[in-house]
PDB file of N, H, CA, C and O in Angstrom:
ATOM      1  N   UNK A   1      -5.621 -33.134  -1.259  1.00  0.00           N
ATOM      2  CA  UNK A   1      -4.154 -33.271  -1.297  1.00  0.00           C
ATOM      3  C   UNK A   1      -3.553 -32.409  -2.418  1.00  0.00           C
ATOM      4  O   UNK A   1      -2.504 -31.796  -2.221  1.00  0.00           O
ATOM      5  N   UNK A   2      -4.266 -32.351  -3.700  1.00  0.00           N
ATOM      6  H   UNK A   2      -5.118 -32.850  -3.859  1.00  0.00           H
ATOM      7  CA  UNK A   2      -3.754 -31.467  -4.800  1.00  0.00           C
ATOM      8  C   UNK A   2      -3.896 -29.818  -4.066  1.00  0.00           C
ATOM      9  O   UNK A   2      -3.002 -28.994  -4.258  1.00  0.00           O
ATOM     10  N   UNK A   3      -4.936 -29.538  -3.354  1.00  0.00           N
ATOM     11  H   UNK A   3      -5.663 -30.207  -3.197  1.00  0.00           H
ATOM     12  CA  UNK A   3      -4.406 -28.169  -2.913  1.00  0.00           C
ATOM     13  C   UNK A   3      -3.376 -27.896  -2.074  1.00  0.00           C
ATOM     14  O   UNK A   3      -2.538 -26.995  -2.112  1.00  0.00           O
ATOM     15  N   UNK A   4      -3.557 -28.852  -1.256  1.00  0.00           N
ATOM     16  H   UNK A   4      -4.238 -29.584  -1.226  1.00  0.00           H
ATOM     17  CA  UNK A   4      -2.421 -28.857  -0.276  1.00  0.00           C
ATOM     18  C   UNK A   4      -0.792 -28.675  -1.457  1.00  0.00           C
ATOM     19  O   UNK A   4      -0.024 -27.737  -1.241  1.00  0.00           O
ATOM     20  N   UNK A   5      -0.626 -29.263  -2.128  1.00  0.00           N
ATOM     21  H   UNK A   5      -1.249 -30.025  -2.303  1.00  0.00           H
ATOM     22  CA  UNK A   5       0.508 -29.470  -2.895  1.00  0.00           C
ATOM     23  C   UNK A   5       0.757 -27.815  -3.827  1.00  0.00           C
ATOM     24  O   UNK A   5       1.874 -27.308  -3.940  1.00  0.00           O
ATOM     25  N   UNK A   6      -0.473 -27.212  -4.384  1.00  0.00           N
ATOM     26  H   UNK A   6      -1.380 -27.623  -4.292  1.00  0.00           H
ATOM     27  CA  UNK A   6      -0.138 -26.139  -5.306  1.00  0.00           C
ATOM     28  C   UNK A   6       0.174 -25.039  -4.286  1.00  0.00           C
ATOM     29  O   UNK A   6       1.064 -24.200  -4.428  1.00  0.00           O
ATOM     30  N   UNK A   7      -0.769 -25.150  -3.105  1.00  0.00           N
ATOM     31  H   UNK A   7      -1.491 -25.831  -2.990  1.00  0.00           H
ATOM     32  CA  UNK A   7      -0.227 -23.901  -1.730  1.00  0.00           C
ATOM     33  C   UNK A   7       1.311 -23.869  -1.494  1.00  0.00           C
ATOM     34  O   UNK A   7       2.084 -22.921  -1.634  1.00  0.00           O
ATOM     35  N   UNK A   8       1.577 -25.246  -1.070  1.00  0.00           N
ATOM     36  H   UNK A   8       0.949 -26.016  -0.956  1.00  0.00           H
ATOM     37  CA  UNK A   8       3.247 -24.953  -0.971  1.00  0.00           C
ATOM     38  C   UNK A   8       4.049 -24.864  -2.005  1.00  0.00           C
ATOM     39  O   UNK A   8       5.236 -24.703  -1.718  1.00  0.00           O
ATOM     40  N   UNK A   9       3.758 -24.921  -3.196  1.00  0.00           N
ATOM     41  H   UNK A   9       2.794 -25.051  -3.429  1.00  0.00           H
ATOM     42  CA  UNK A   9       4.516 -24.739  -4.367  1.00  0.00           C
ATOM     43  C   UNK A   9       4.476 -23.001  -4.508  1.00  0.00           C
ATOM     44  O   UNK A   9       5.520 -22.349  -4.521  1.00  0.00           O
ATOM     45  N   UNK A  10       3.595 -22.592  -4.573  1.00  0.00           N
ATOM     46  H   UNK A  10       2.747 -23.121  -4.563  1.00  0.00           H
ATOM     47  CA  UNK A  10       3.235 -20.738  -4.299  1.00  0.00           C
ATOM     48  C   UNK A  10       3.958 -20.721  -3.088  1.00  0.00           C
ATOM     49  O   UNK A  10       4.743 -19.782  -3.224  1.00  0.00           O
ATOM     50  N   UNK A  11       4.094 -21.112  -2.238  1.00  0.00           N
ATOM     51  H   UNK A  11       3.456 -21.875  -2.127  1.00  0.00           H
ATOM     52  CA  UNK A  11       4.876 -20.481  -1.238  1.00  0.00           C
ATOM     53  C   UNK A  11       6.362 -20.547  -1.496  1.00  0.00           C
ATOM     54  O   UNK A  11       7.080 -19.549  -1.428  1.00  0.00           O
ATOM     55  N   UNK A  12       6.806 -21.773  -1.798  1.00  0.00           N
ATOM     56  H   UNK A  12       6.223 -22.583  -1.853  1.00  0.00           H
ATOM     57  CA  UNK A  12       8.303 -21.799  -2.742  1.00  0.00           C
ATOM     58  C   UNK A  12       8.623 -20.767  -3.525  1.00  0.00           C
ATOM     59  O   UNK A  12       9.690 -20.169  -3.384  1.00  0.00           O
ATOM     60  N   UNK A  13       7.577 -20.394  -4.591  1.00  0.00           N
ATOM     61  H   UNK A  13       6.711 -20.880  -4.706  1.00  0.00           H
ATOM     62  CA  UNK A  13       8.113 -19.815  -5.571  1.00  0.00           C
ATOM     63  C   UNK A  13       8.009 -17.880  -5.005  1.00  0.00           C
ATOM     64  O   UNK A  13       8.587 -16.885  -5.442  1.00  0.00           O
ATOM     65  N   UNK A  14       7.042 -18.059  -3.934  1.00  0.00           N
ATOM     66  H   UNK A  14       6.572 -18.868  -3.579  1.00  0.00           H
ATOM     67  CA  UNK A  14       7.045 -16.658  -3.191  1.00  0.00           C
ATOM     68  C   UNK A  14       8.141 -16.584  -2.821  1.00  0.00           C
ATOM     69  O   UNK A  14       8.741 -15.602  -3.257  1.00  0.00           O
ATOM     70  N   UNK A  15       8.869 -17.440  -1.961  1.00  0.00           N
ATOM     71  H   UNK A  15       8.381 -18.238  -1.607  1.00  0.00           H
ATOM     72  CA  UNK A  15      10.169 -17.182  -1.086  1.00  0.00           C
ATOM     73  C   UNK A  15      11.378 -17.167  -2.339  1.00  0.00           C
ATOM     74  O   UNK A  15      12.376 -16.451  -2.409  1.00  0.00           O
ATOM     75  N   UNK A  16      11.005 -17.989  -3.074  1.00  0.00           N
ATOM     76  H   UNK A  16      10.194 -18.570  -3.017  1.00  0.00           H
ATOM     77  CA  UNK A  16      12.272 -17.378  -4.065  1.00  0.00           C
ATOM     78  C   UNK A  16      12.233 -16.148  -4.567  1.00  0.00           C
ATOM     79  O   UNK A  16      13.303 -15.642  -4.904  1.00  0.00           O
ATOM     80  N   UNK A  17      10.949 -15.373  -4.731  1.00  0.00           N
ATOM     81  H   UNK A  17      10.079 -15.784  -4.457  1.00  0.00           H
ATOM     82  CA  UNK A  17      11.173 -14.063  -5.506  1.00  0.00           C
ATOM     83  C   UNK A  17      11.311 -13.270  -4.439  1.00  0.00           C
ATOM     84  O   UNK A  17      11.932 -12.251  -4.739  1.00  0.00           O
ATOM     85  N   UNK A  18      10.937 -13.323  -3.136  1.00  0.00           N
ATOM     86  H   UNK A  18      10.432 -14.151  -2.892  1.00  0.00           H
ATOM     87  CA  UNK A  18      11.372 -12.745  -2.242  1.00  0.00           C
ATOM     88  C   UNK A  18      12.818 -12.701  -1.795  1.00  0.00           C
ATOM     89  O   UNK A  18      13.365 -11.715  -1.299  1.00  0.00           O
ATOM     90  N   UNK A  19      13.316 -13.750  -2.000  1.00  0.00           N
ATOM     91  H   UNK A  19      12.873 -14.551  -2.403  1.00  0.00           H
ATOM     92  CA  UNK A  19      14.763 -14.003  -1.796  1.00  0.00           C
ATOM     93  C   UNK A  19      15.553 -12.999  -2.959  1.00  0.00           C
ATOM     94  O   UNK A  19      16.624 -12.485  -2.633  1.00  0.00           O
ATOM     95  N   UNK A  20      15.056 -12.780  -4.137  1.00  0.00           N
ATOM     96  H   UNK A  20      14.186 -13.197  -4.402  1.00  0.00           H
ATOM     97  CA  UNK A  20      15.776 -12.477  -5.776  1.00  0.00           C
ATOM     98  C   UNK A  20      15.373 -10.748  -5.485  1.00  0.00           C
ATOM     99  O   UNK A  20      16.048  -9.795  -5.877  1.00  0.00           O
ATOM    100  N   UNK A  21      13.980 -10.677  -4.627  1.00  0.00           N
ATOM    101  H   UNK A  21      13.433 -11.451  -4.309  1.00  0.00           H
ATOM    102  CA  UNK A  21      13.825  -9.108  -4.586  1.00  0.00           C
ATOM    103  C   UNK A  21      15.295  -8.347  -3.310  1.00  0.00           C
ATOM    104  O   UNK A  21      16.005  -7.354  -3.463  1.00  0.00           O
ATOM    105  N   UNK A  22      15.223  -9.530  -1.964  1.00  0.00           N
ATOM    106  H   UNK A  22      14.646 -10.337  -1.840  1.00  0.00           H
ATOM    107  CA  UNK A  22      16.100  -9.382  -1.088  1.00  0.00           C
ATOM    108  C   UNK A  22      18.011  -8.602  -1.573  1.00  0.00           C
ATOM    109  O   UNK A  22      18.788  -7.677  -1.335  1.00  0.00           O
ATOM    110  N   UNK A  23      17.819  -9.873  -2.377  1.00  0.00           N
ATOM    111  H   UNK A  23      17.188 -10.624  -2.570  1.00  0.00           H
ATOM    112  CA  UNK A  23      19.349  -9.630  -2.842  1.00  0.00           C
ATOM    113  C   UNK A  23      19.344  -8.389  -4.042  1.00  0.00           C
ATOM    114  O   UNK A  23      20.306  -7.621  -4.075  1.00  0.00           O
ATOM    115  N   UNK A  24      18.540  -8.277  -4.741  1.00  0.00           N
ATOM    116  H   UNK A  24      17.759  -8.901  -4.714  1.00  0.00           H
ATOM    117  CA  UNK A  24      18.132  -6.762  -5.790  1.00  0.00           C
ATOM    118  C   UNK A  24      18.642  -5.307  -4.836  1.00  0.00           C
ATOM    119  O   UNK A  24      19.441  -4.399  -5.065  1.00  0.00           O
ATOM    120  N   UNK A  25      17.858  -5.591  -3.845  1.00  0.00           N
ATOM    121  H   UNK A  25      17.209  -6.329  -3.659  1.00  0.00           H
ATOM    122  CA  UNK A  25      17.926  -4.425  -2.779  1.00  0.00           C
ATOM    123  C   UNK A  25      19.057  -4.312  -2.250  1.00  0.00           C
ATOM    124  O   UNK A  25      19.579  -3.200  -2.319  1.00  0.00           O
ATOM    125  N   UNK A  26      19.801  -5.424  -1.553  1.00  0.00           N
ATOM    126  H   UNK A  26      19.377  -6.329  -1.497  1.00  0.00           H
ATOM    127  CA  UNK A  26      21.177  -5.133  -1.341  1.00  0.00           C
ATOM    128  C   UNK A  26      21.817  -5.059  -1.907  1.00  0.00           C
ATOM    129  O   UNK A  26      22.808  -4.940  -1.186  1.00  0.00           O
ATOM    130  N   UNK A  27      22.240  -5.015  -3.237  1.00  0.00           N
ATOM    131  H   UNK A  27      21.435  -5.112  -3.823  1.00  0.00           H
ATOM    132  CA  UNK A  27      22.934  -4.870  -4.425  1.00  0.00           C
ATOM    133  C   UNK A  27      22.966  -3.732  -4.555  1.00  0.00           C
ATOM    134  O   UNK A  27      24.016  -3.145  -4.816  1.00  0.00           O
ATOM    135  N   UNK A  28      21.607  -3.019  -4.375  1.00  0.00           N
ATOM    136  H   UNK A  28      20.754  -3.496  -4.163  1.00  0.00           H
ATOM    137  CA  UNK A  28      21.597  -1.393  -4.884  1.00  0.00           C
ATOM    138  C   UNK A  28      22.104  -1.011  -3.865  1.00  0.00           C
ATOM    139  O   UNK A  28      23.163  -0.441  -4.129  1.00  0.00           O
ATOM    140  N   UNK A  29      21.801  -1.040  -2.379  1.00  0.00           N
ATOM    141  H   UNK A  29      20.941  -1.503  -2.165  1.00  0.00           H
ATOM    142  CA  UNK A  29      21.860  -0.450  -1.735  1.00  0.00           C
ATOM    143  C   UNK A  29      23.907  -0.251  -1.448  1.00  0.00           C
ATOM    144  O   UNK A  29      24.601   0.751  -1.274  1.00  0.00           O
ATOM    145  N   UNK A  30      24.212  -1.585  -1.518  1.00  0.00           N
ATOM    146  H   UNK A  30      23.648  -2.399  -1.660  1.00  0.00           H
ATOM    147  CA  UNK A  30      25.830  -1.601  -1.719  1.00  0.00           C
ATOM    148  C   UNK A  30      26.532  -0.466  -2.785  1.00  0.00           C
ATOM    149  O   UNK A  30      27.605   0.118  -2.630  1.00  0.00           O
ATOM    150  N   UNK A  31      25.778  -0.373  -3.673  1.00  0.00           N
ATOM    151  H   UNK A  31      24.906  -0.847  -3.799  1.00  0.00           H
ATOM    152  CA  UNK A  31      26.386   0.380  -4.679  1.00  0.00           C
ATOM    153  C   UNK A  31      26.197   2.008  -4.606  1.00  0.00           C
ATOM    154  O   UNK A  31      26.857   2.929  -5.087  1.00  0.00           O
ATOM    155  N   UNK A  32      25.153   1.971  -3.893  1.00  0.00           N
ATOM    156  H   UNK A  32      24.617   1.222  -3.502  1.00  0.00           H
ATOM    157  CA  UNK A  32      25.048   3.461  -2.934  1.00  0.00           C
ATOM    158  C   UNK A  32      25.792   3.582  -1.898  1.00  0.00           C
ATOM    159  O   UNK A  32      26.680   4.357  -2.252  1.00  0.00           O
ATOM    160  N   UNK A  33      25.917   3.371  -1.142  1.00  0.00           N
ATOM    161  H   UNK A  33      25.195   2.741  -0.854  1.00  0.00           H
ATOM    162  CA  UNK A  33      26.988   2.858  -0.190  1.00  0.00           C
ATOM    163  C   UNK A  33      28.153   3.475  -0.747  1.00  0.00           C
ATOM    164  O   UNK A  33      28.532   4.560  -0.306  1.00  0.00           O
ATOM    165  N   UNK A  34      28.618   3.028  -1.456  1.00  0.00           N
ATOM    166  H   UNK A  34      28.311   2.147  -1.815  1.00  0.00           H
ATOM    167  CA  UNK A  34      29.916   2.479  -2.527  1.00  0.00           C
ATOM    168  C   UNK A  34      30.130   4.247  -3.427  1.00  0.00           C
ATOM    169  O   UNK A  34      31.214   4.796  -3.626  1.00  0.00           O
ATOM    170  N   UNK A  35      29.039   4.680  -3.738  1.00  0.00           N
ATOM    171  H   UNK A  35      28.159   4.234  -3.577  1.00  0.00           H
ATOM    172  CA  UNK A  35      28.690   5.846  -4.393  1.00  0.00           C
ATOM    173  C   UNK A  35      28.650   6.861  -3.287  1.00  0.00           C
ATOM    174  O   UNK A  35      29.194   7.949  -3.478  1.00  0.00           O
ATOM    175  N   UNK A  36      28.043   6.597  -2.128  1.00  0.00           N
ATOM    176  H   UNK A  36      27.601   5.714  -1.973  1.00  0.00           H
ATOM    177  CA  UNK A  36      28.025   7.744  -1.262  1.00  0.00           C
ATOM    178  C   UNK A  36      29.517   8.366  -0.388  1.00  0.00           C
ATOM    179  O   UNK A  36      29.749   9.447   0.153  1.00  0.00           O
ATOM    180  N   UNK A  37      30.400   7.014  -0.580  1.00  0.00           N
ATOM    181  H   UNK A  37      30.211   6.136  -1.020  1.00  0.00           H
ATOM    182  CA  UNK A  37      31.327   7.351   0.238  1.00  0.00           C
ATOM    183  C   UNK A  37      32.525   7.615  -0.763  1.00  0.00           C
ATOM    184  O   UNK A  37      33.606   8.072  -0.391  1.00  0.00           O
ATOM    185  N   UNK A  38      32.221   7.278  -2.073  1.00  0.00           N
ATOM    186  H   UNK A  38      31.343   6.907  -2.374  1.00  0.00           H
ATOM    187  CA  UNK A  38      33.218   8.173  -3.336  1.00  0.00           C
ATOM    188  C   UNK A  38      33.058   9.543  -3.687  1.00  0.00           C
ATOM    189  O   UNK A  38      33.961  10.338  -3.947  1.00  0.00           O
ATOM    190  N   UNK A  39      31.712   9.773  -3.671  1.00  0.00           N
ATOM    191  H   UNK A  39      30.978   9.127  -3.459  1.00  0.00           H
ATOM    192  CA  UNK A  39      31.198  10.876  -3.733  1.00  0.00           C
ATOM    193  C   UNK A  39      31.959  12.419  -3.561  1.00  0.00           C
ATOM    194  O   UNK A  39      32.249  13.237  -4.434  1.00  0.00           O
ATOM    195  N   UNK A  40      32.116  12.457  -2.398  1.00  0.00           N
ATOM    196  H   UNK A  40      31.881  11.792  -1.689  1.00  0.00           H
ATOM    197  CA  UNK A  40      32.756  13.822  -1.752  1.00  0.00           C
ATOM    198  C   UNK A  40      34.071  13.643  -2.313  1.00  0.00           C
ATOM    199  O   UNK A  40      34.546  14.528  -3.026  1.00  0.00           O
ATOM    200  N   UNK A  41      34.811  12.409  -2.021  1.00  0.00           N
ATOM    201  H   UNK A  41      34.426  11.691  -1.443  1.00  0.00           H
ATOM    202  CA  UNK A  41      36.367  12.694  -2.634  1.00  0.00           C
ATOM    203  C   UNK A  41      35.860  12.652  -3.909  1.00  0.00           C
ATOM    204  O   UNK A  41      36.894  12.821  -4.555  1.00  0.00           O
ATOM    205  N   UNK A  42      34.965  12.541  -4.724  1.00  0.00           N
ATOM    206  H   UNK A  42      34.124  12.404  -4.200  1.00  0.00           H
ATOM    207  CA  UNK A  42      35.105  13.273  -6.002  1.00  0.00           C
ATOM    208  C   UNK A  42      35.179  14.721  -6.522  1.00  0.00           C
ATOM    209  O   UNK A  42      35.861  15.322  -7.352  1.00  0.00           O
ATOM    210  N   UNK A  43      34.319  14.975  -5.790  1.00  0.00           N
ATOM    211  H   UNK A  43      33.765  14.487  -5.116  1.00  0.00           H
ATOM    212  CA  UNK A  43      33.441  16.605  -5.450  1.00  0.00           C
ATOM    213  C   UNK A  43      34.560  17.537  -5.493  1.00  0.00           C
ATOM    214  O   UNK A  43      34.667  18.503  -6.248  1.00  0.00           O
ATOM    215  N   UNK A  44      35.823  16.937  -4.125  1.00  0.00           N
ATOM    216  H   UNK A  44      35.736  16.153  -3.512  1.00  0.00           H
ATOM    217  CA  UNK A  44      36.634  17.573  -3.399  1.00  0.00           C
ATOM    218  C   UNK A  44      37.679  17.851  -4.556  1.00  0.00           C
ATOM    219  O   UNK A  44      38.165  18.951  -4.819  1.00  0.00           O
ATOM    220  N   UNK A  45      37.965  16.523  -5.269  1.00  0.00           N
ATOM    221  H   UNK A  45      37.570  15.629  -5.056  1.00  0.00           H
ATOM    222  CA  UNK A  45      38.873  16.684  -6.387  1.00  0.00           C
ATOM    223  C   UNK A  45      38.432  17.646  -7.659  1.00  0.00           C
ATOM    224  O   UNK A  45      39.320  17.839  -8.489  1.00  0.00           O
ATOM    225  N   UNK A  46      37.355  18.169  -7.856  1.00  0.00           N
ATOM    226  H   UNK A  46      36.634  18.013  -7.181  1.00  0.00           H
ATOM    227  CA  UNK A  46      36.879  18.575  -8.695  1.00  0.00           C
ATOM    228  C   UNK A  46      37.533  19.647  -7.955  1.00  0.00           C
ATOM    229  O   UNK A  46      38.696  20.027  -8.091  1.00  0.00           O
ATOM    230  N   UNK A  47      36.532  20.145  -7.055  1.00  0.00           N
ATOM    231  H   UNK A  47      35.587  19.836  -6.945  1.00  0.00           H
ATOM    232  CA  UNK A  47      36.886  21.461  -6.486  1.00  0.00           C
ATOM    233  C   UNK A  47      38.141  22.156  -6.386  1.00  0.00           C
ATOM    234  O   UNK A  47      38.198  23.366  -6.604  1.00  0.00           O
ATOM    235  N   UNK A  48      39.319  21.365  -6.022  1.00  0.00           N
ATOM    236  H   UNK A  48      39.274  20.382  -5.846  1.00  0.00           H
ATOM    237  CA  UNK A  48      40.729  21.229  -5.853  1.00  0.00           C
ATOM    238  C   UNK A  48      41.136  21.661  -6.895  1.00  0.00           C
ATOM    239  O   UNK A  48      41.715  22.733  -7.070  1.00  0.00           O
ATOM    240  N   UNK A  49      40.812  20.707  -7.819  1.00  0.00           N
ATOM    241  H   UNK A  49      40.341  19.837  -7.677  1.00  0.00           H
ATOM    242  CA  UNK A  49      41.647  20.703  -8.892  1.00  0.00           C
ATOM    243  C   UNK A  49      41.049  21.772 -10.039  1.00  0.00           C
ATOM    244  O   UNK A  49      41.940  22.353 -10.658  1.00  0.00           O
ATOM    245  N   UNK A  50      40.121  22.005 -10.292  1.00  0.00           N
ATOM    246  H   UNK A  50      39.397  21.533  -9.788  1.00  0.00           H
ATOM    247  CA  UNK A  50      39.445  23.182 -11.376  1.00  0.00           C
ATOM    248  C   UNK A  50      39.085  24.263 -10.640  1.00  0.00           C
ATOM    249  O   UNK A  50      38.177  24.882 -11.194  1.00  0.00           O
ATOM    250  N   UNK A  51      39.533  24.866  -9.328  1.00  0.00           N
ATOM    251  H   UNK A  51      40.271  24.363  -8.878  1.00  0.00           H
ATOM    252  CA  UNK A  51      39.188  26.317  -9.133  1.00  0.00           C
ATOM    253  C   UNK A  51      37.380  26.003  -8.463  1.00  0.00           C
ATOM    254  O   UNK A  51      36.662  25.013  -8.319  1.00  0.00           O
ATOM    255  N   UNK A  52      37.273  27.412  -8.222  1.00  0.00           N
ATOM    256  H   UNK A  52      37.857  28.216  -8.339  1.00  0.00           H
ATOM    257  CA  UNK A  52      35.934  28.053  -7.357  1.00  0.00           C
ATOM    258  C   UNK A  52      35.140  27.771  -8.353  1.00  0.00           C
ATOM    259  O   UNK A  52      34.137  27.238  -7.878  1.00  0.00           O
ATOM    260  N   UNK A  53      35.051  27.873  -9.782  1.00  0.00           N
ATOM    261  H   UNK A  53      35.866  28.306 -10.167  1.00  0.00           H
ATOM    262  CA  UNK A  53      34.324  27.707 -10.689  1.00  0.00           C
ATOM    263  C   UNK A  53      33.342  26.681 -10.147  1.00  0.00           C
ATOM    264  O   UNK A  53      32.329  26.829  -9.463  1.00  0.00           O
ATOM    265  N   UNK A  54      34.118  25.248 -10.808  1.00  0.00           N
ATOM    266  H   UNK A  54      34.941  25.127 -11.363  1.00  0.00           H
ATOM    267  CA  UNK A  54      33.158  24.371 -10.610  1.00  0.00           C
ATOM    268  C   UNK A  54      32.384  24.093  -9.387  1.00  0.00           C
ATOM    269  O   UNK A  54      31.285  23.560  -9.233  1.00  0.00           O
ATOM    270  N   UNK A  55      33.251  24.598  -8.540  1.00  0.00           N
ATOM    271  H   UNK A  55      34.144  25.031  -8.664  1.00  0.00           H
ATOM    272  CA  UNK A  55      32.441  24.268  -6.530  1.00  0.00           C
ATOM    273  C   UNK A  55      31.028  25.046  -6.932  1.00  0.00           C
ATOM    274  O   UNK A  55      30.051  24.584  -6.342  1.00  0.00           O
ATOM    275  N   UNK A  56      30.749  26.173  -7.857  1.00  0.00           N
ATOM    276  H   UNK A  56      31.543  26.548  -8.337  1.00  0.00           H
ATOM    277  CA  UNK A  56      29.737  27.807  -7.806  1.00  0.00           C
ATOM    278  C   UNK A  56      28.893  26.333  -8.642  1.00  0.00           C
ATOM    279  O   UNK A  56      27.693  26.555  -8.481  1.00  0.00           O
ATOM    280  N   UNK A  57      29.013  25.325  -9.232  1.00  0.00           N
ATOM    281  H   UNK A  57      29.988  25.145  -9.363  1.00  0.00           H
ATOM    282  CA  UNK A  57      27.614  24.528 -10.013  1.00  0.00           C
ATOM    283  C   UNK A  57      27.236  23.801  -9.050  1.00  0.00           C
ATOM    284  O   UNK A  57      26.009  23.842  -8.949  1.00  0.00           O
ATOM    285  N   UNK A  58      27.877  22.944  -8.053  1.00  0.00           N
ATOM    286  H   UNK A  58      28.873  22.910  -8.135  1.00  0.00           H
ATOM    287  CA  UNK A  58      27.358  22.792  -6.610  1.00  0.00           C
ATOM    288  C   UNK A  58      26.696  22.932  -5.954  1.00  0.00           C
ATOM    289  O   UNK A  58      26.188  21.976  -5.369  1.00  0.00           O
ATOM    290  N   UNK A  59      26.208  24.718  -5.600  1.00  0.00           N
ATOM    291  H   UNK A  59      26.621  25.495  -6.075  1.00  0.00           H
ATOM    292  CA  UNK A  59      26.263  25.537  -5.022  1.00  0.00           C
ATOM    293  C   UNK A  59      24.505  26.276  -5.231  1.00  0.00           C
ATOM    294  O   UNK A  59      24.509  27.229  -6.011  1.00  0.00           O
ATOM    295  N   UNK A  60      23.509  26.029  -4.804  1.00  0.00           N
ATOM    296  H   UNK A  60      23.506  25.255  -4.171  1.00  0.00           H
ATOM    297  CA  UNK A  60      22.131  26.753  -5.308  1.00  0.00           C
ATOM    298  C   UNK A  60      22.495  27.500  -4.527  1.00  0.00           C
ATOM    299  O   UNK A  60      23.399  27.447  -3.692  1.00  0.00           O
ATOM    300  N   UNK A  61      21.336  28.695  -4.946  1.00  0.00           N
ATOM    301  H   UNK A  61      20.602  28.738  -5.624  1.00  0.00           H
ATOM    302  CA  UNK A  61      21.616  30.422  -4.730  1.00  0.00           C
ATOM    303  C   UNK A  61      21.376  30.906  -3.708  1.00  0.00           C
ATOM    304  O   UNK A  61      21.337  32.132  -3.606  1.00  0.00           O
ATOM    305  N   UNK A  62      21.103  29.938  -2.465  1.00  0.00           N
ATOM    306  H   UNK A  62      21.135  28.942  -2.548  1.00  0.00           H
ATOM    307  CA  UNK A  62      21.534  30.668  -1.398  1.00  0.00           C
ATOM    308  C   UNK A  62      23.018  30.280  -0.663  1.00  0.00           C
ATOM    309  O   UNK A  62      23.470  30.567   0.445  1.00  0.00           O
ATOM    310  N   UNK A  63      23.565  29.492  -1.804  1.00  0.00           N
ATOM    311  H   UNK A  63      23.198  29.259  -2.704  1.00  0.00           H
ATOM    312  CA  UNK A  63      24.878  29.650  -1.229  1.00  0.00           C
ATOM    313  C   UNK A  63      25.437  28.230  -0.590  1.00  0.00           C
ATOM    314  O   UNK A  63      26.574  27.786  -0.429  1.00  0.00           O
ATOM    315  N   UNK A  64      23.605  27.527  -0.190  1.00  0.00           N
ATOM    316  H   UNK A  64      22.681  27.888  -0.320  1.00  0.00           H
ATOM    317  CA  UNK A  64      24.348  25.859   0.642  1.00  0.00           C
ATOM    318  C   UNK A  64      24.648  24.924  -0.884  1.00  0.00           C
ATOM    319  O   UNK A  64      24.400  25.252  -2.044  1.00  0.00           O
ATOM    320  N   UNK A  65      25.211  23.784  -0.392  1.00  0.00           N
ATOM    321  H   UNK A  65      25.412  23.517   0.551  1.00  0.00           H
ATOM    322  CA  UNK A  65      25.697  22.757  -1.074  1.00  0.00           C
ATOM    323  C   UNK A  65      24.072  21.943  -1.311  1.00  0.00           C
ATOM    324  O   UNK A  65      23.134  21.684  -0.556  1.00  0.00           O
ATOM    325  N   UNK A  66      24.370  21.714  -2.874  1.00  0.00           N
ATOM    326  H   UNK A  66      25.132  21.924  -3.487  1.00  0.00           H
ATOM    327  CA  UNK A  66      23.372  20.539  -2.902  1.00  0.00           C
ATOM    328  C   UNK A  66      23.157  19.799  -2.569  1.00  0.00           C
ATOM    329  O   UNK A  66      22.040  19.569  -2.107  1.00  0.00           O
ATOM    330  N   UNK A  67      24.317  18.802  -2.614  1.00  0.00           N
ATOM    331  H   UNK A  67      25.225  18.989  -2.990  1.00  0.00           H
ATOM    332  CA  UNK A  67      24.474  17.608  -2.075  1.00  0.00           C
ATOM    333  C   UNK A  67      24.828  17.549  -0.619  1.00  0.00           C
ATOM    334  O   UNK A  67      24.986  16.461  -0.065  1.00  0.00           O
TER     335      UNK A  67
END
């Protein structure tokens, strides 16, 4: 009966860190999300607003966009 009891206690405490890893991941992943779709209107404002300059740090040498 005592094993029986420490197995499901490991399984509790599995599903909670599984649960704490679950929500870790969507957290990041939201904030990428969140980052990916600010992103370009940042880029764009840069570009806009400071000239060809800054778009040319963007820009590796064959010319495509980094990002």
């Amino acid at each position: 009966m005592a094993e029986v009891g420490a197995n499901q206690r490991l399984n509790i405490n599995f599903m909670n860190v599984f649960i704490v890893i679950h929500s870790t991941i969507n957290a990041i992943h939201s904030v990428l999300m969140a980052l990916h779709a600010v992103f370009p209107l940042v880029r764009n404002a840069f570009r806009y607003g400071c000239g060809q300059r800054i778009s040319l740090l963007f820009m590796q040498e064959d010319g495509h966009e980094k990002f």
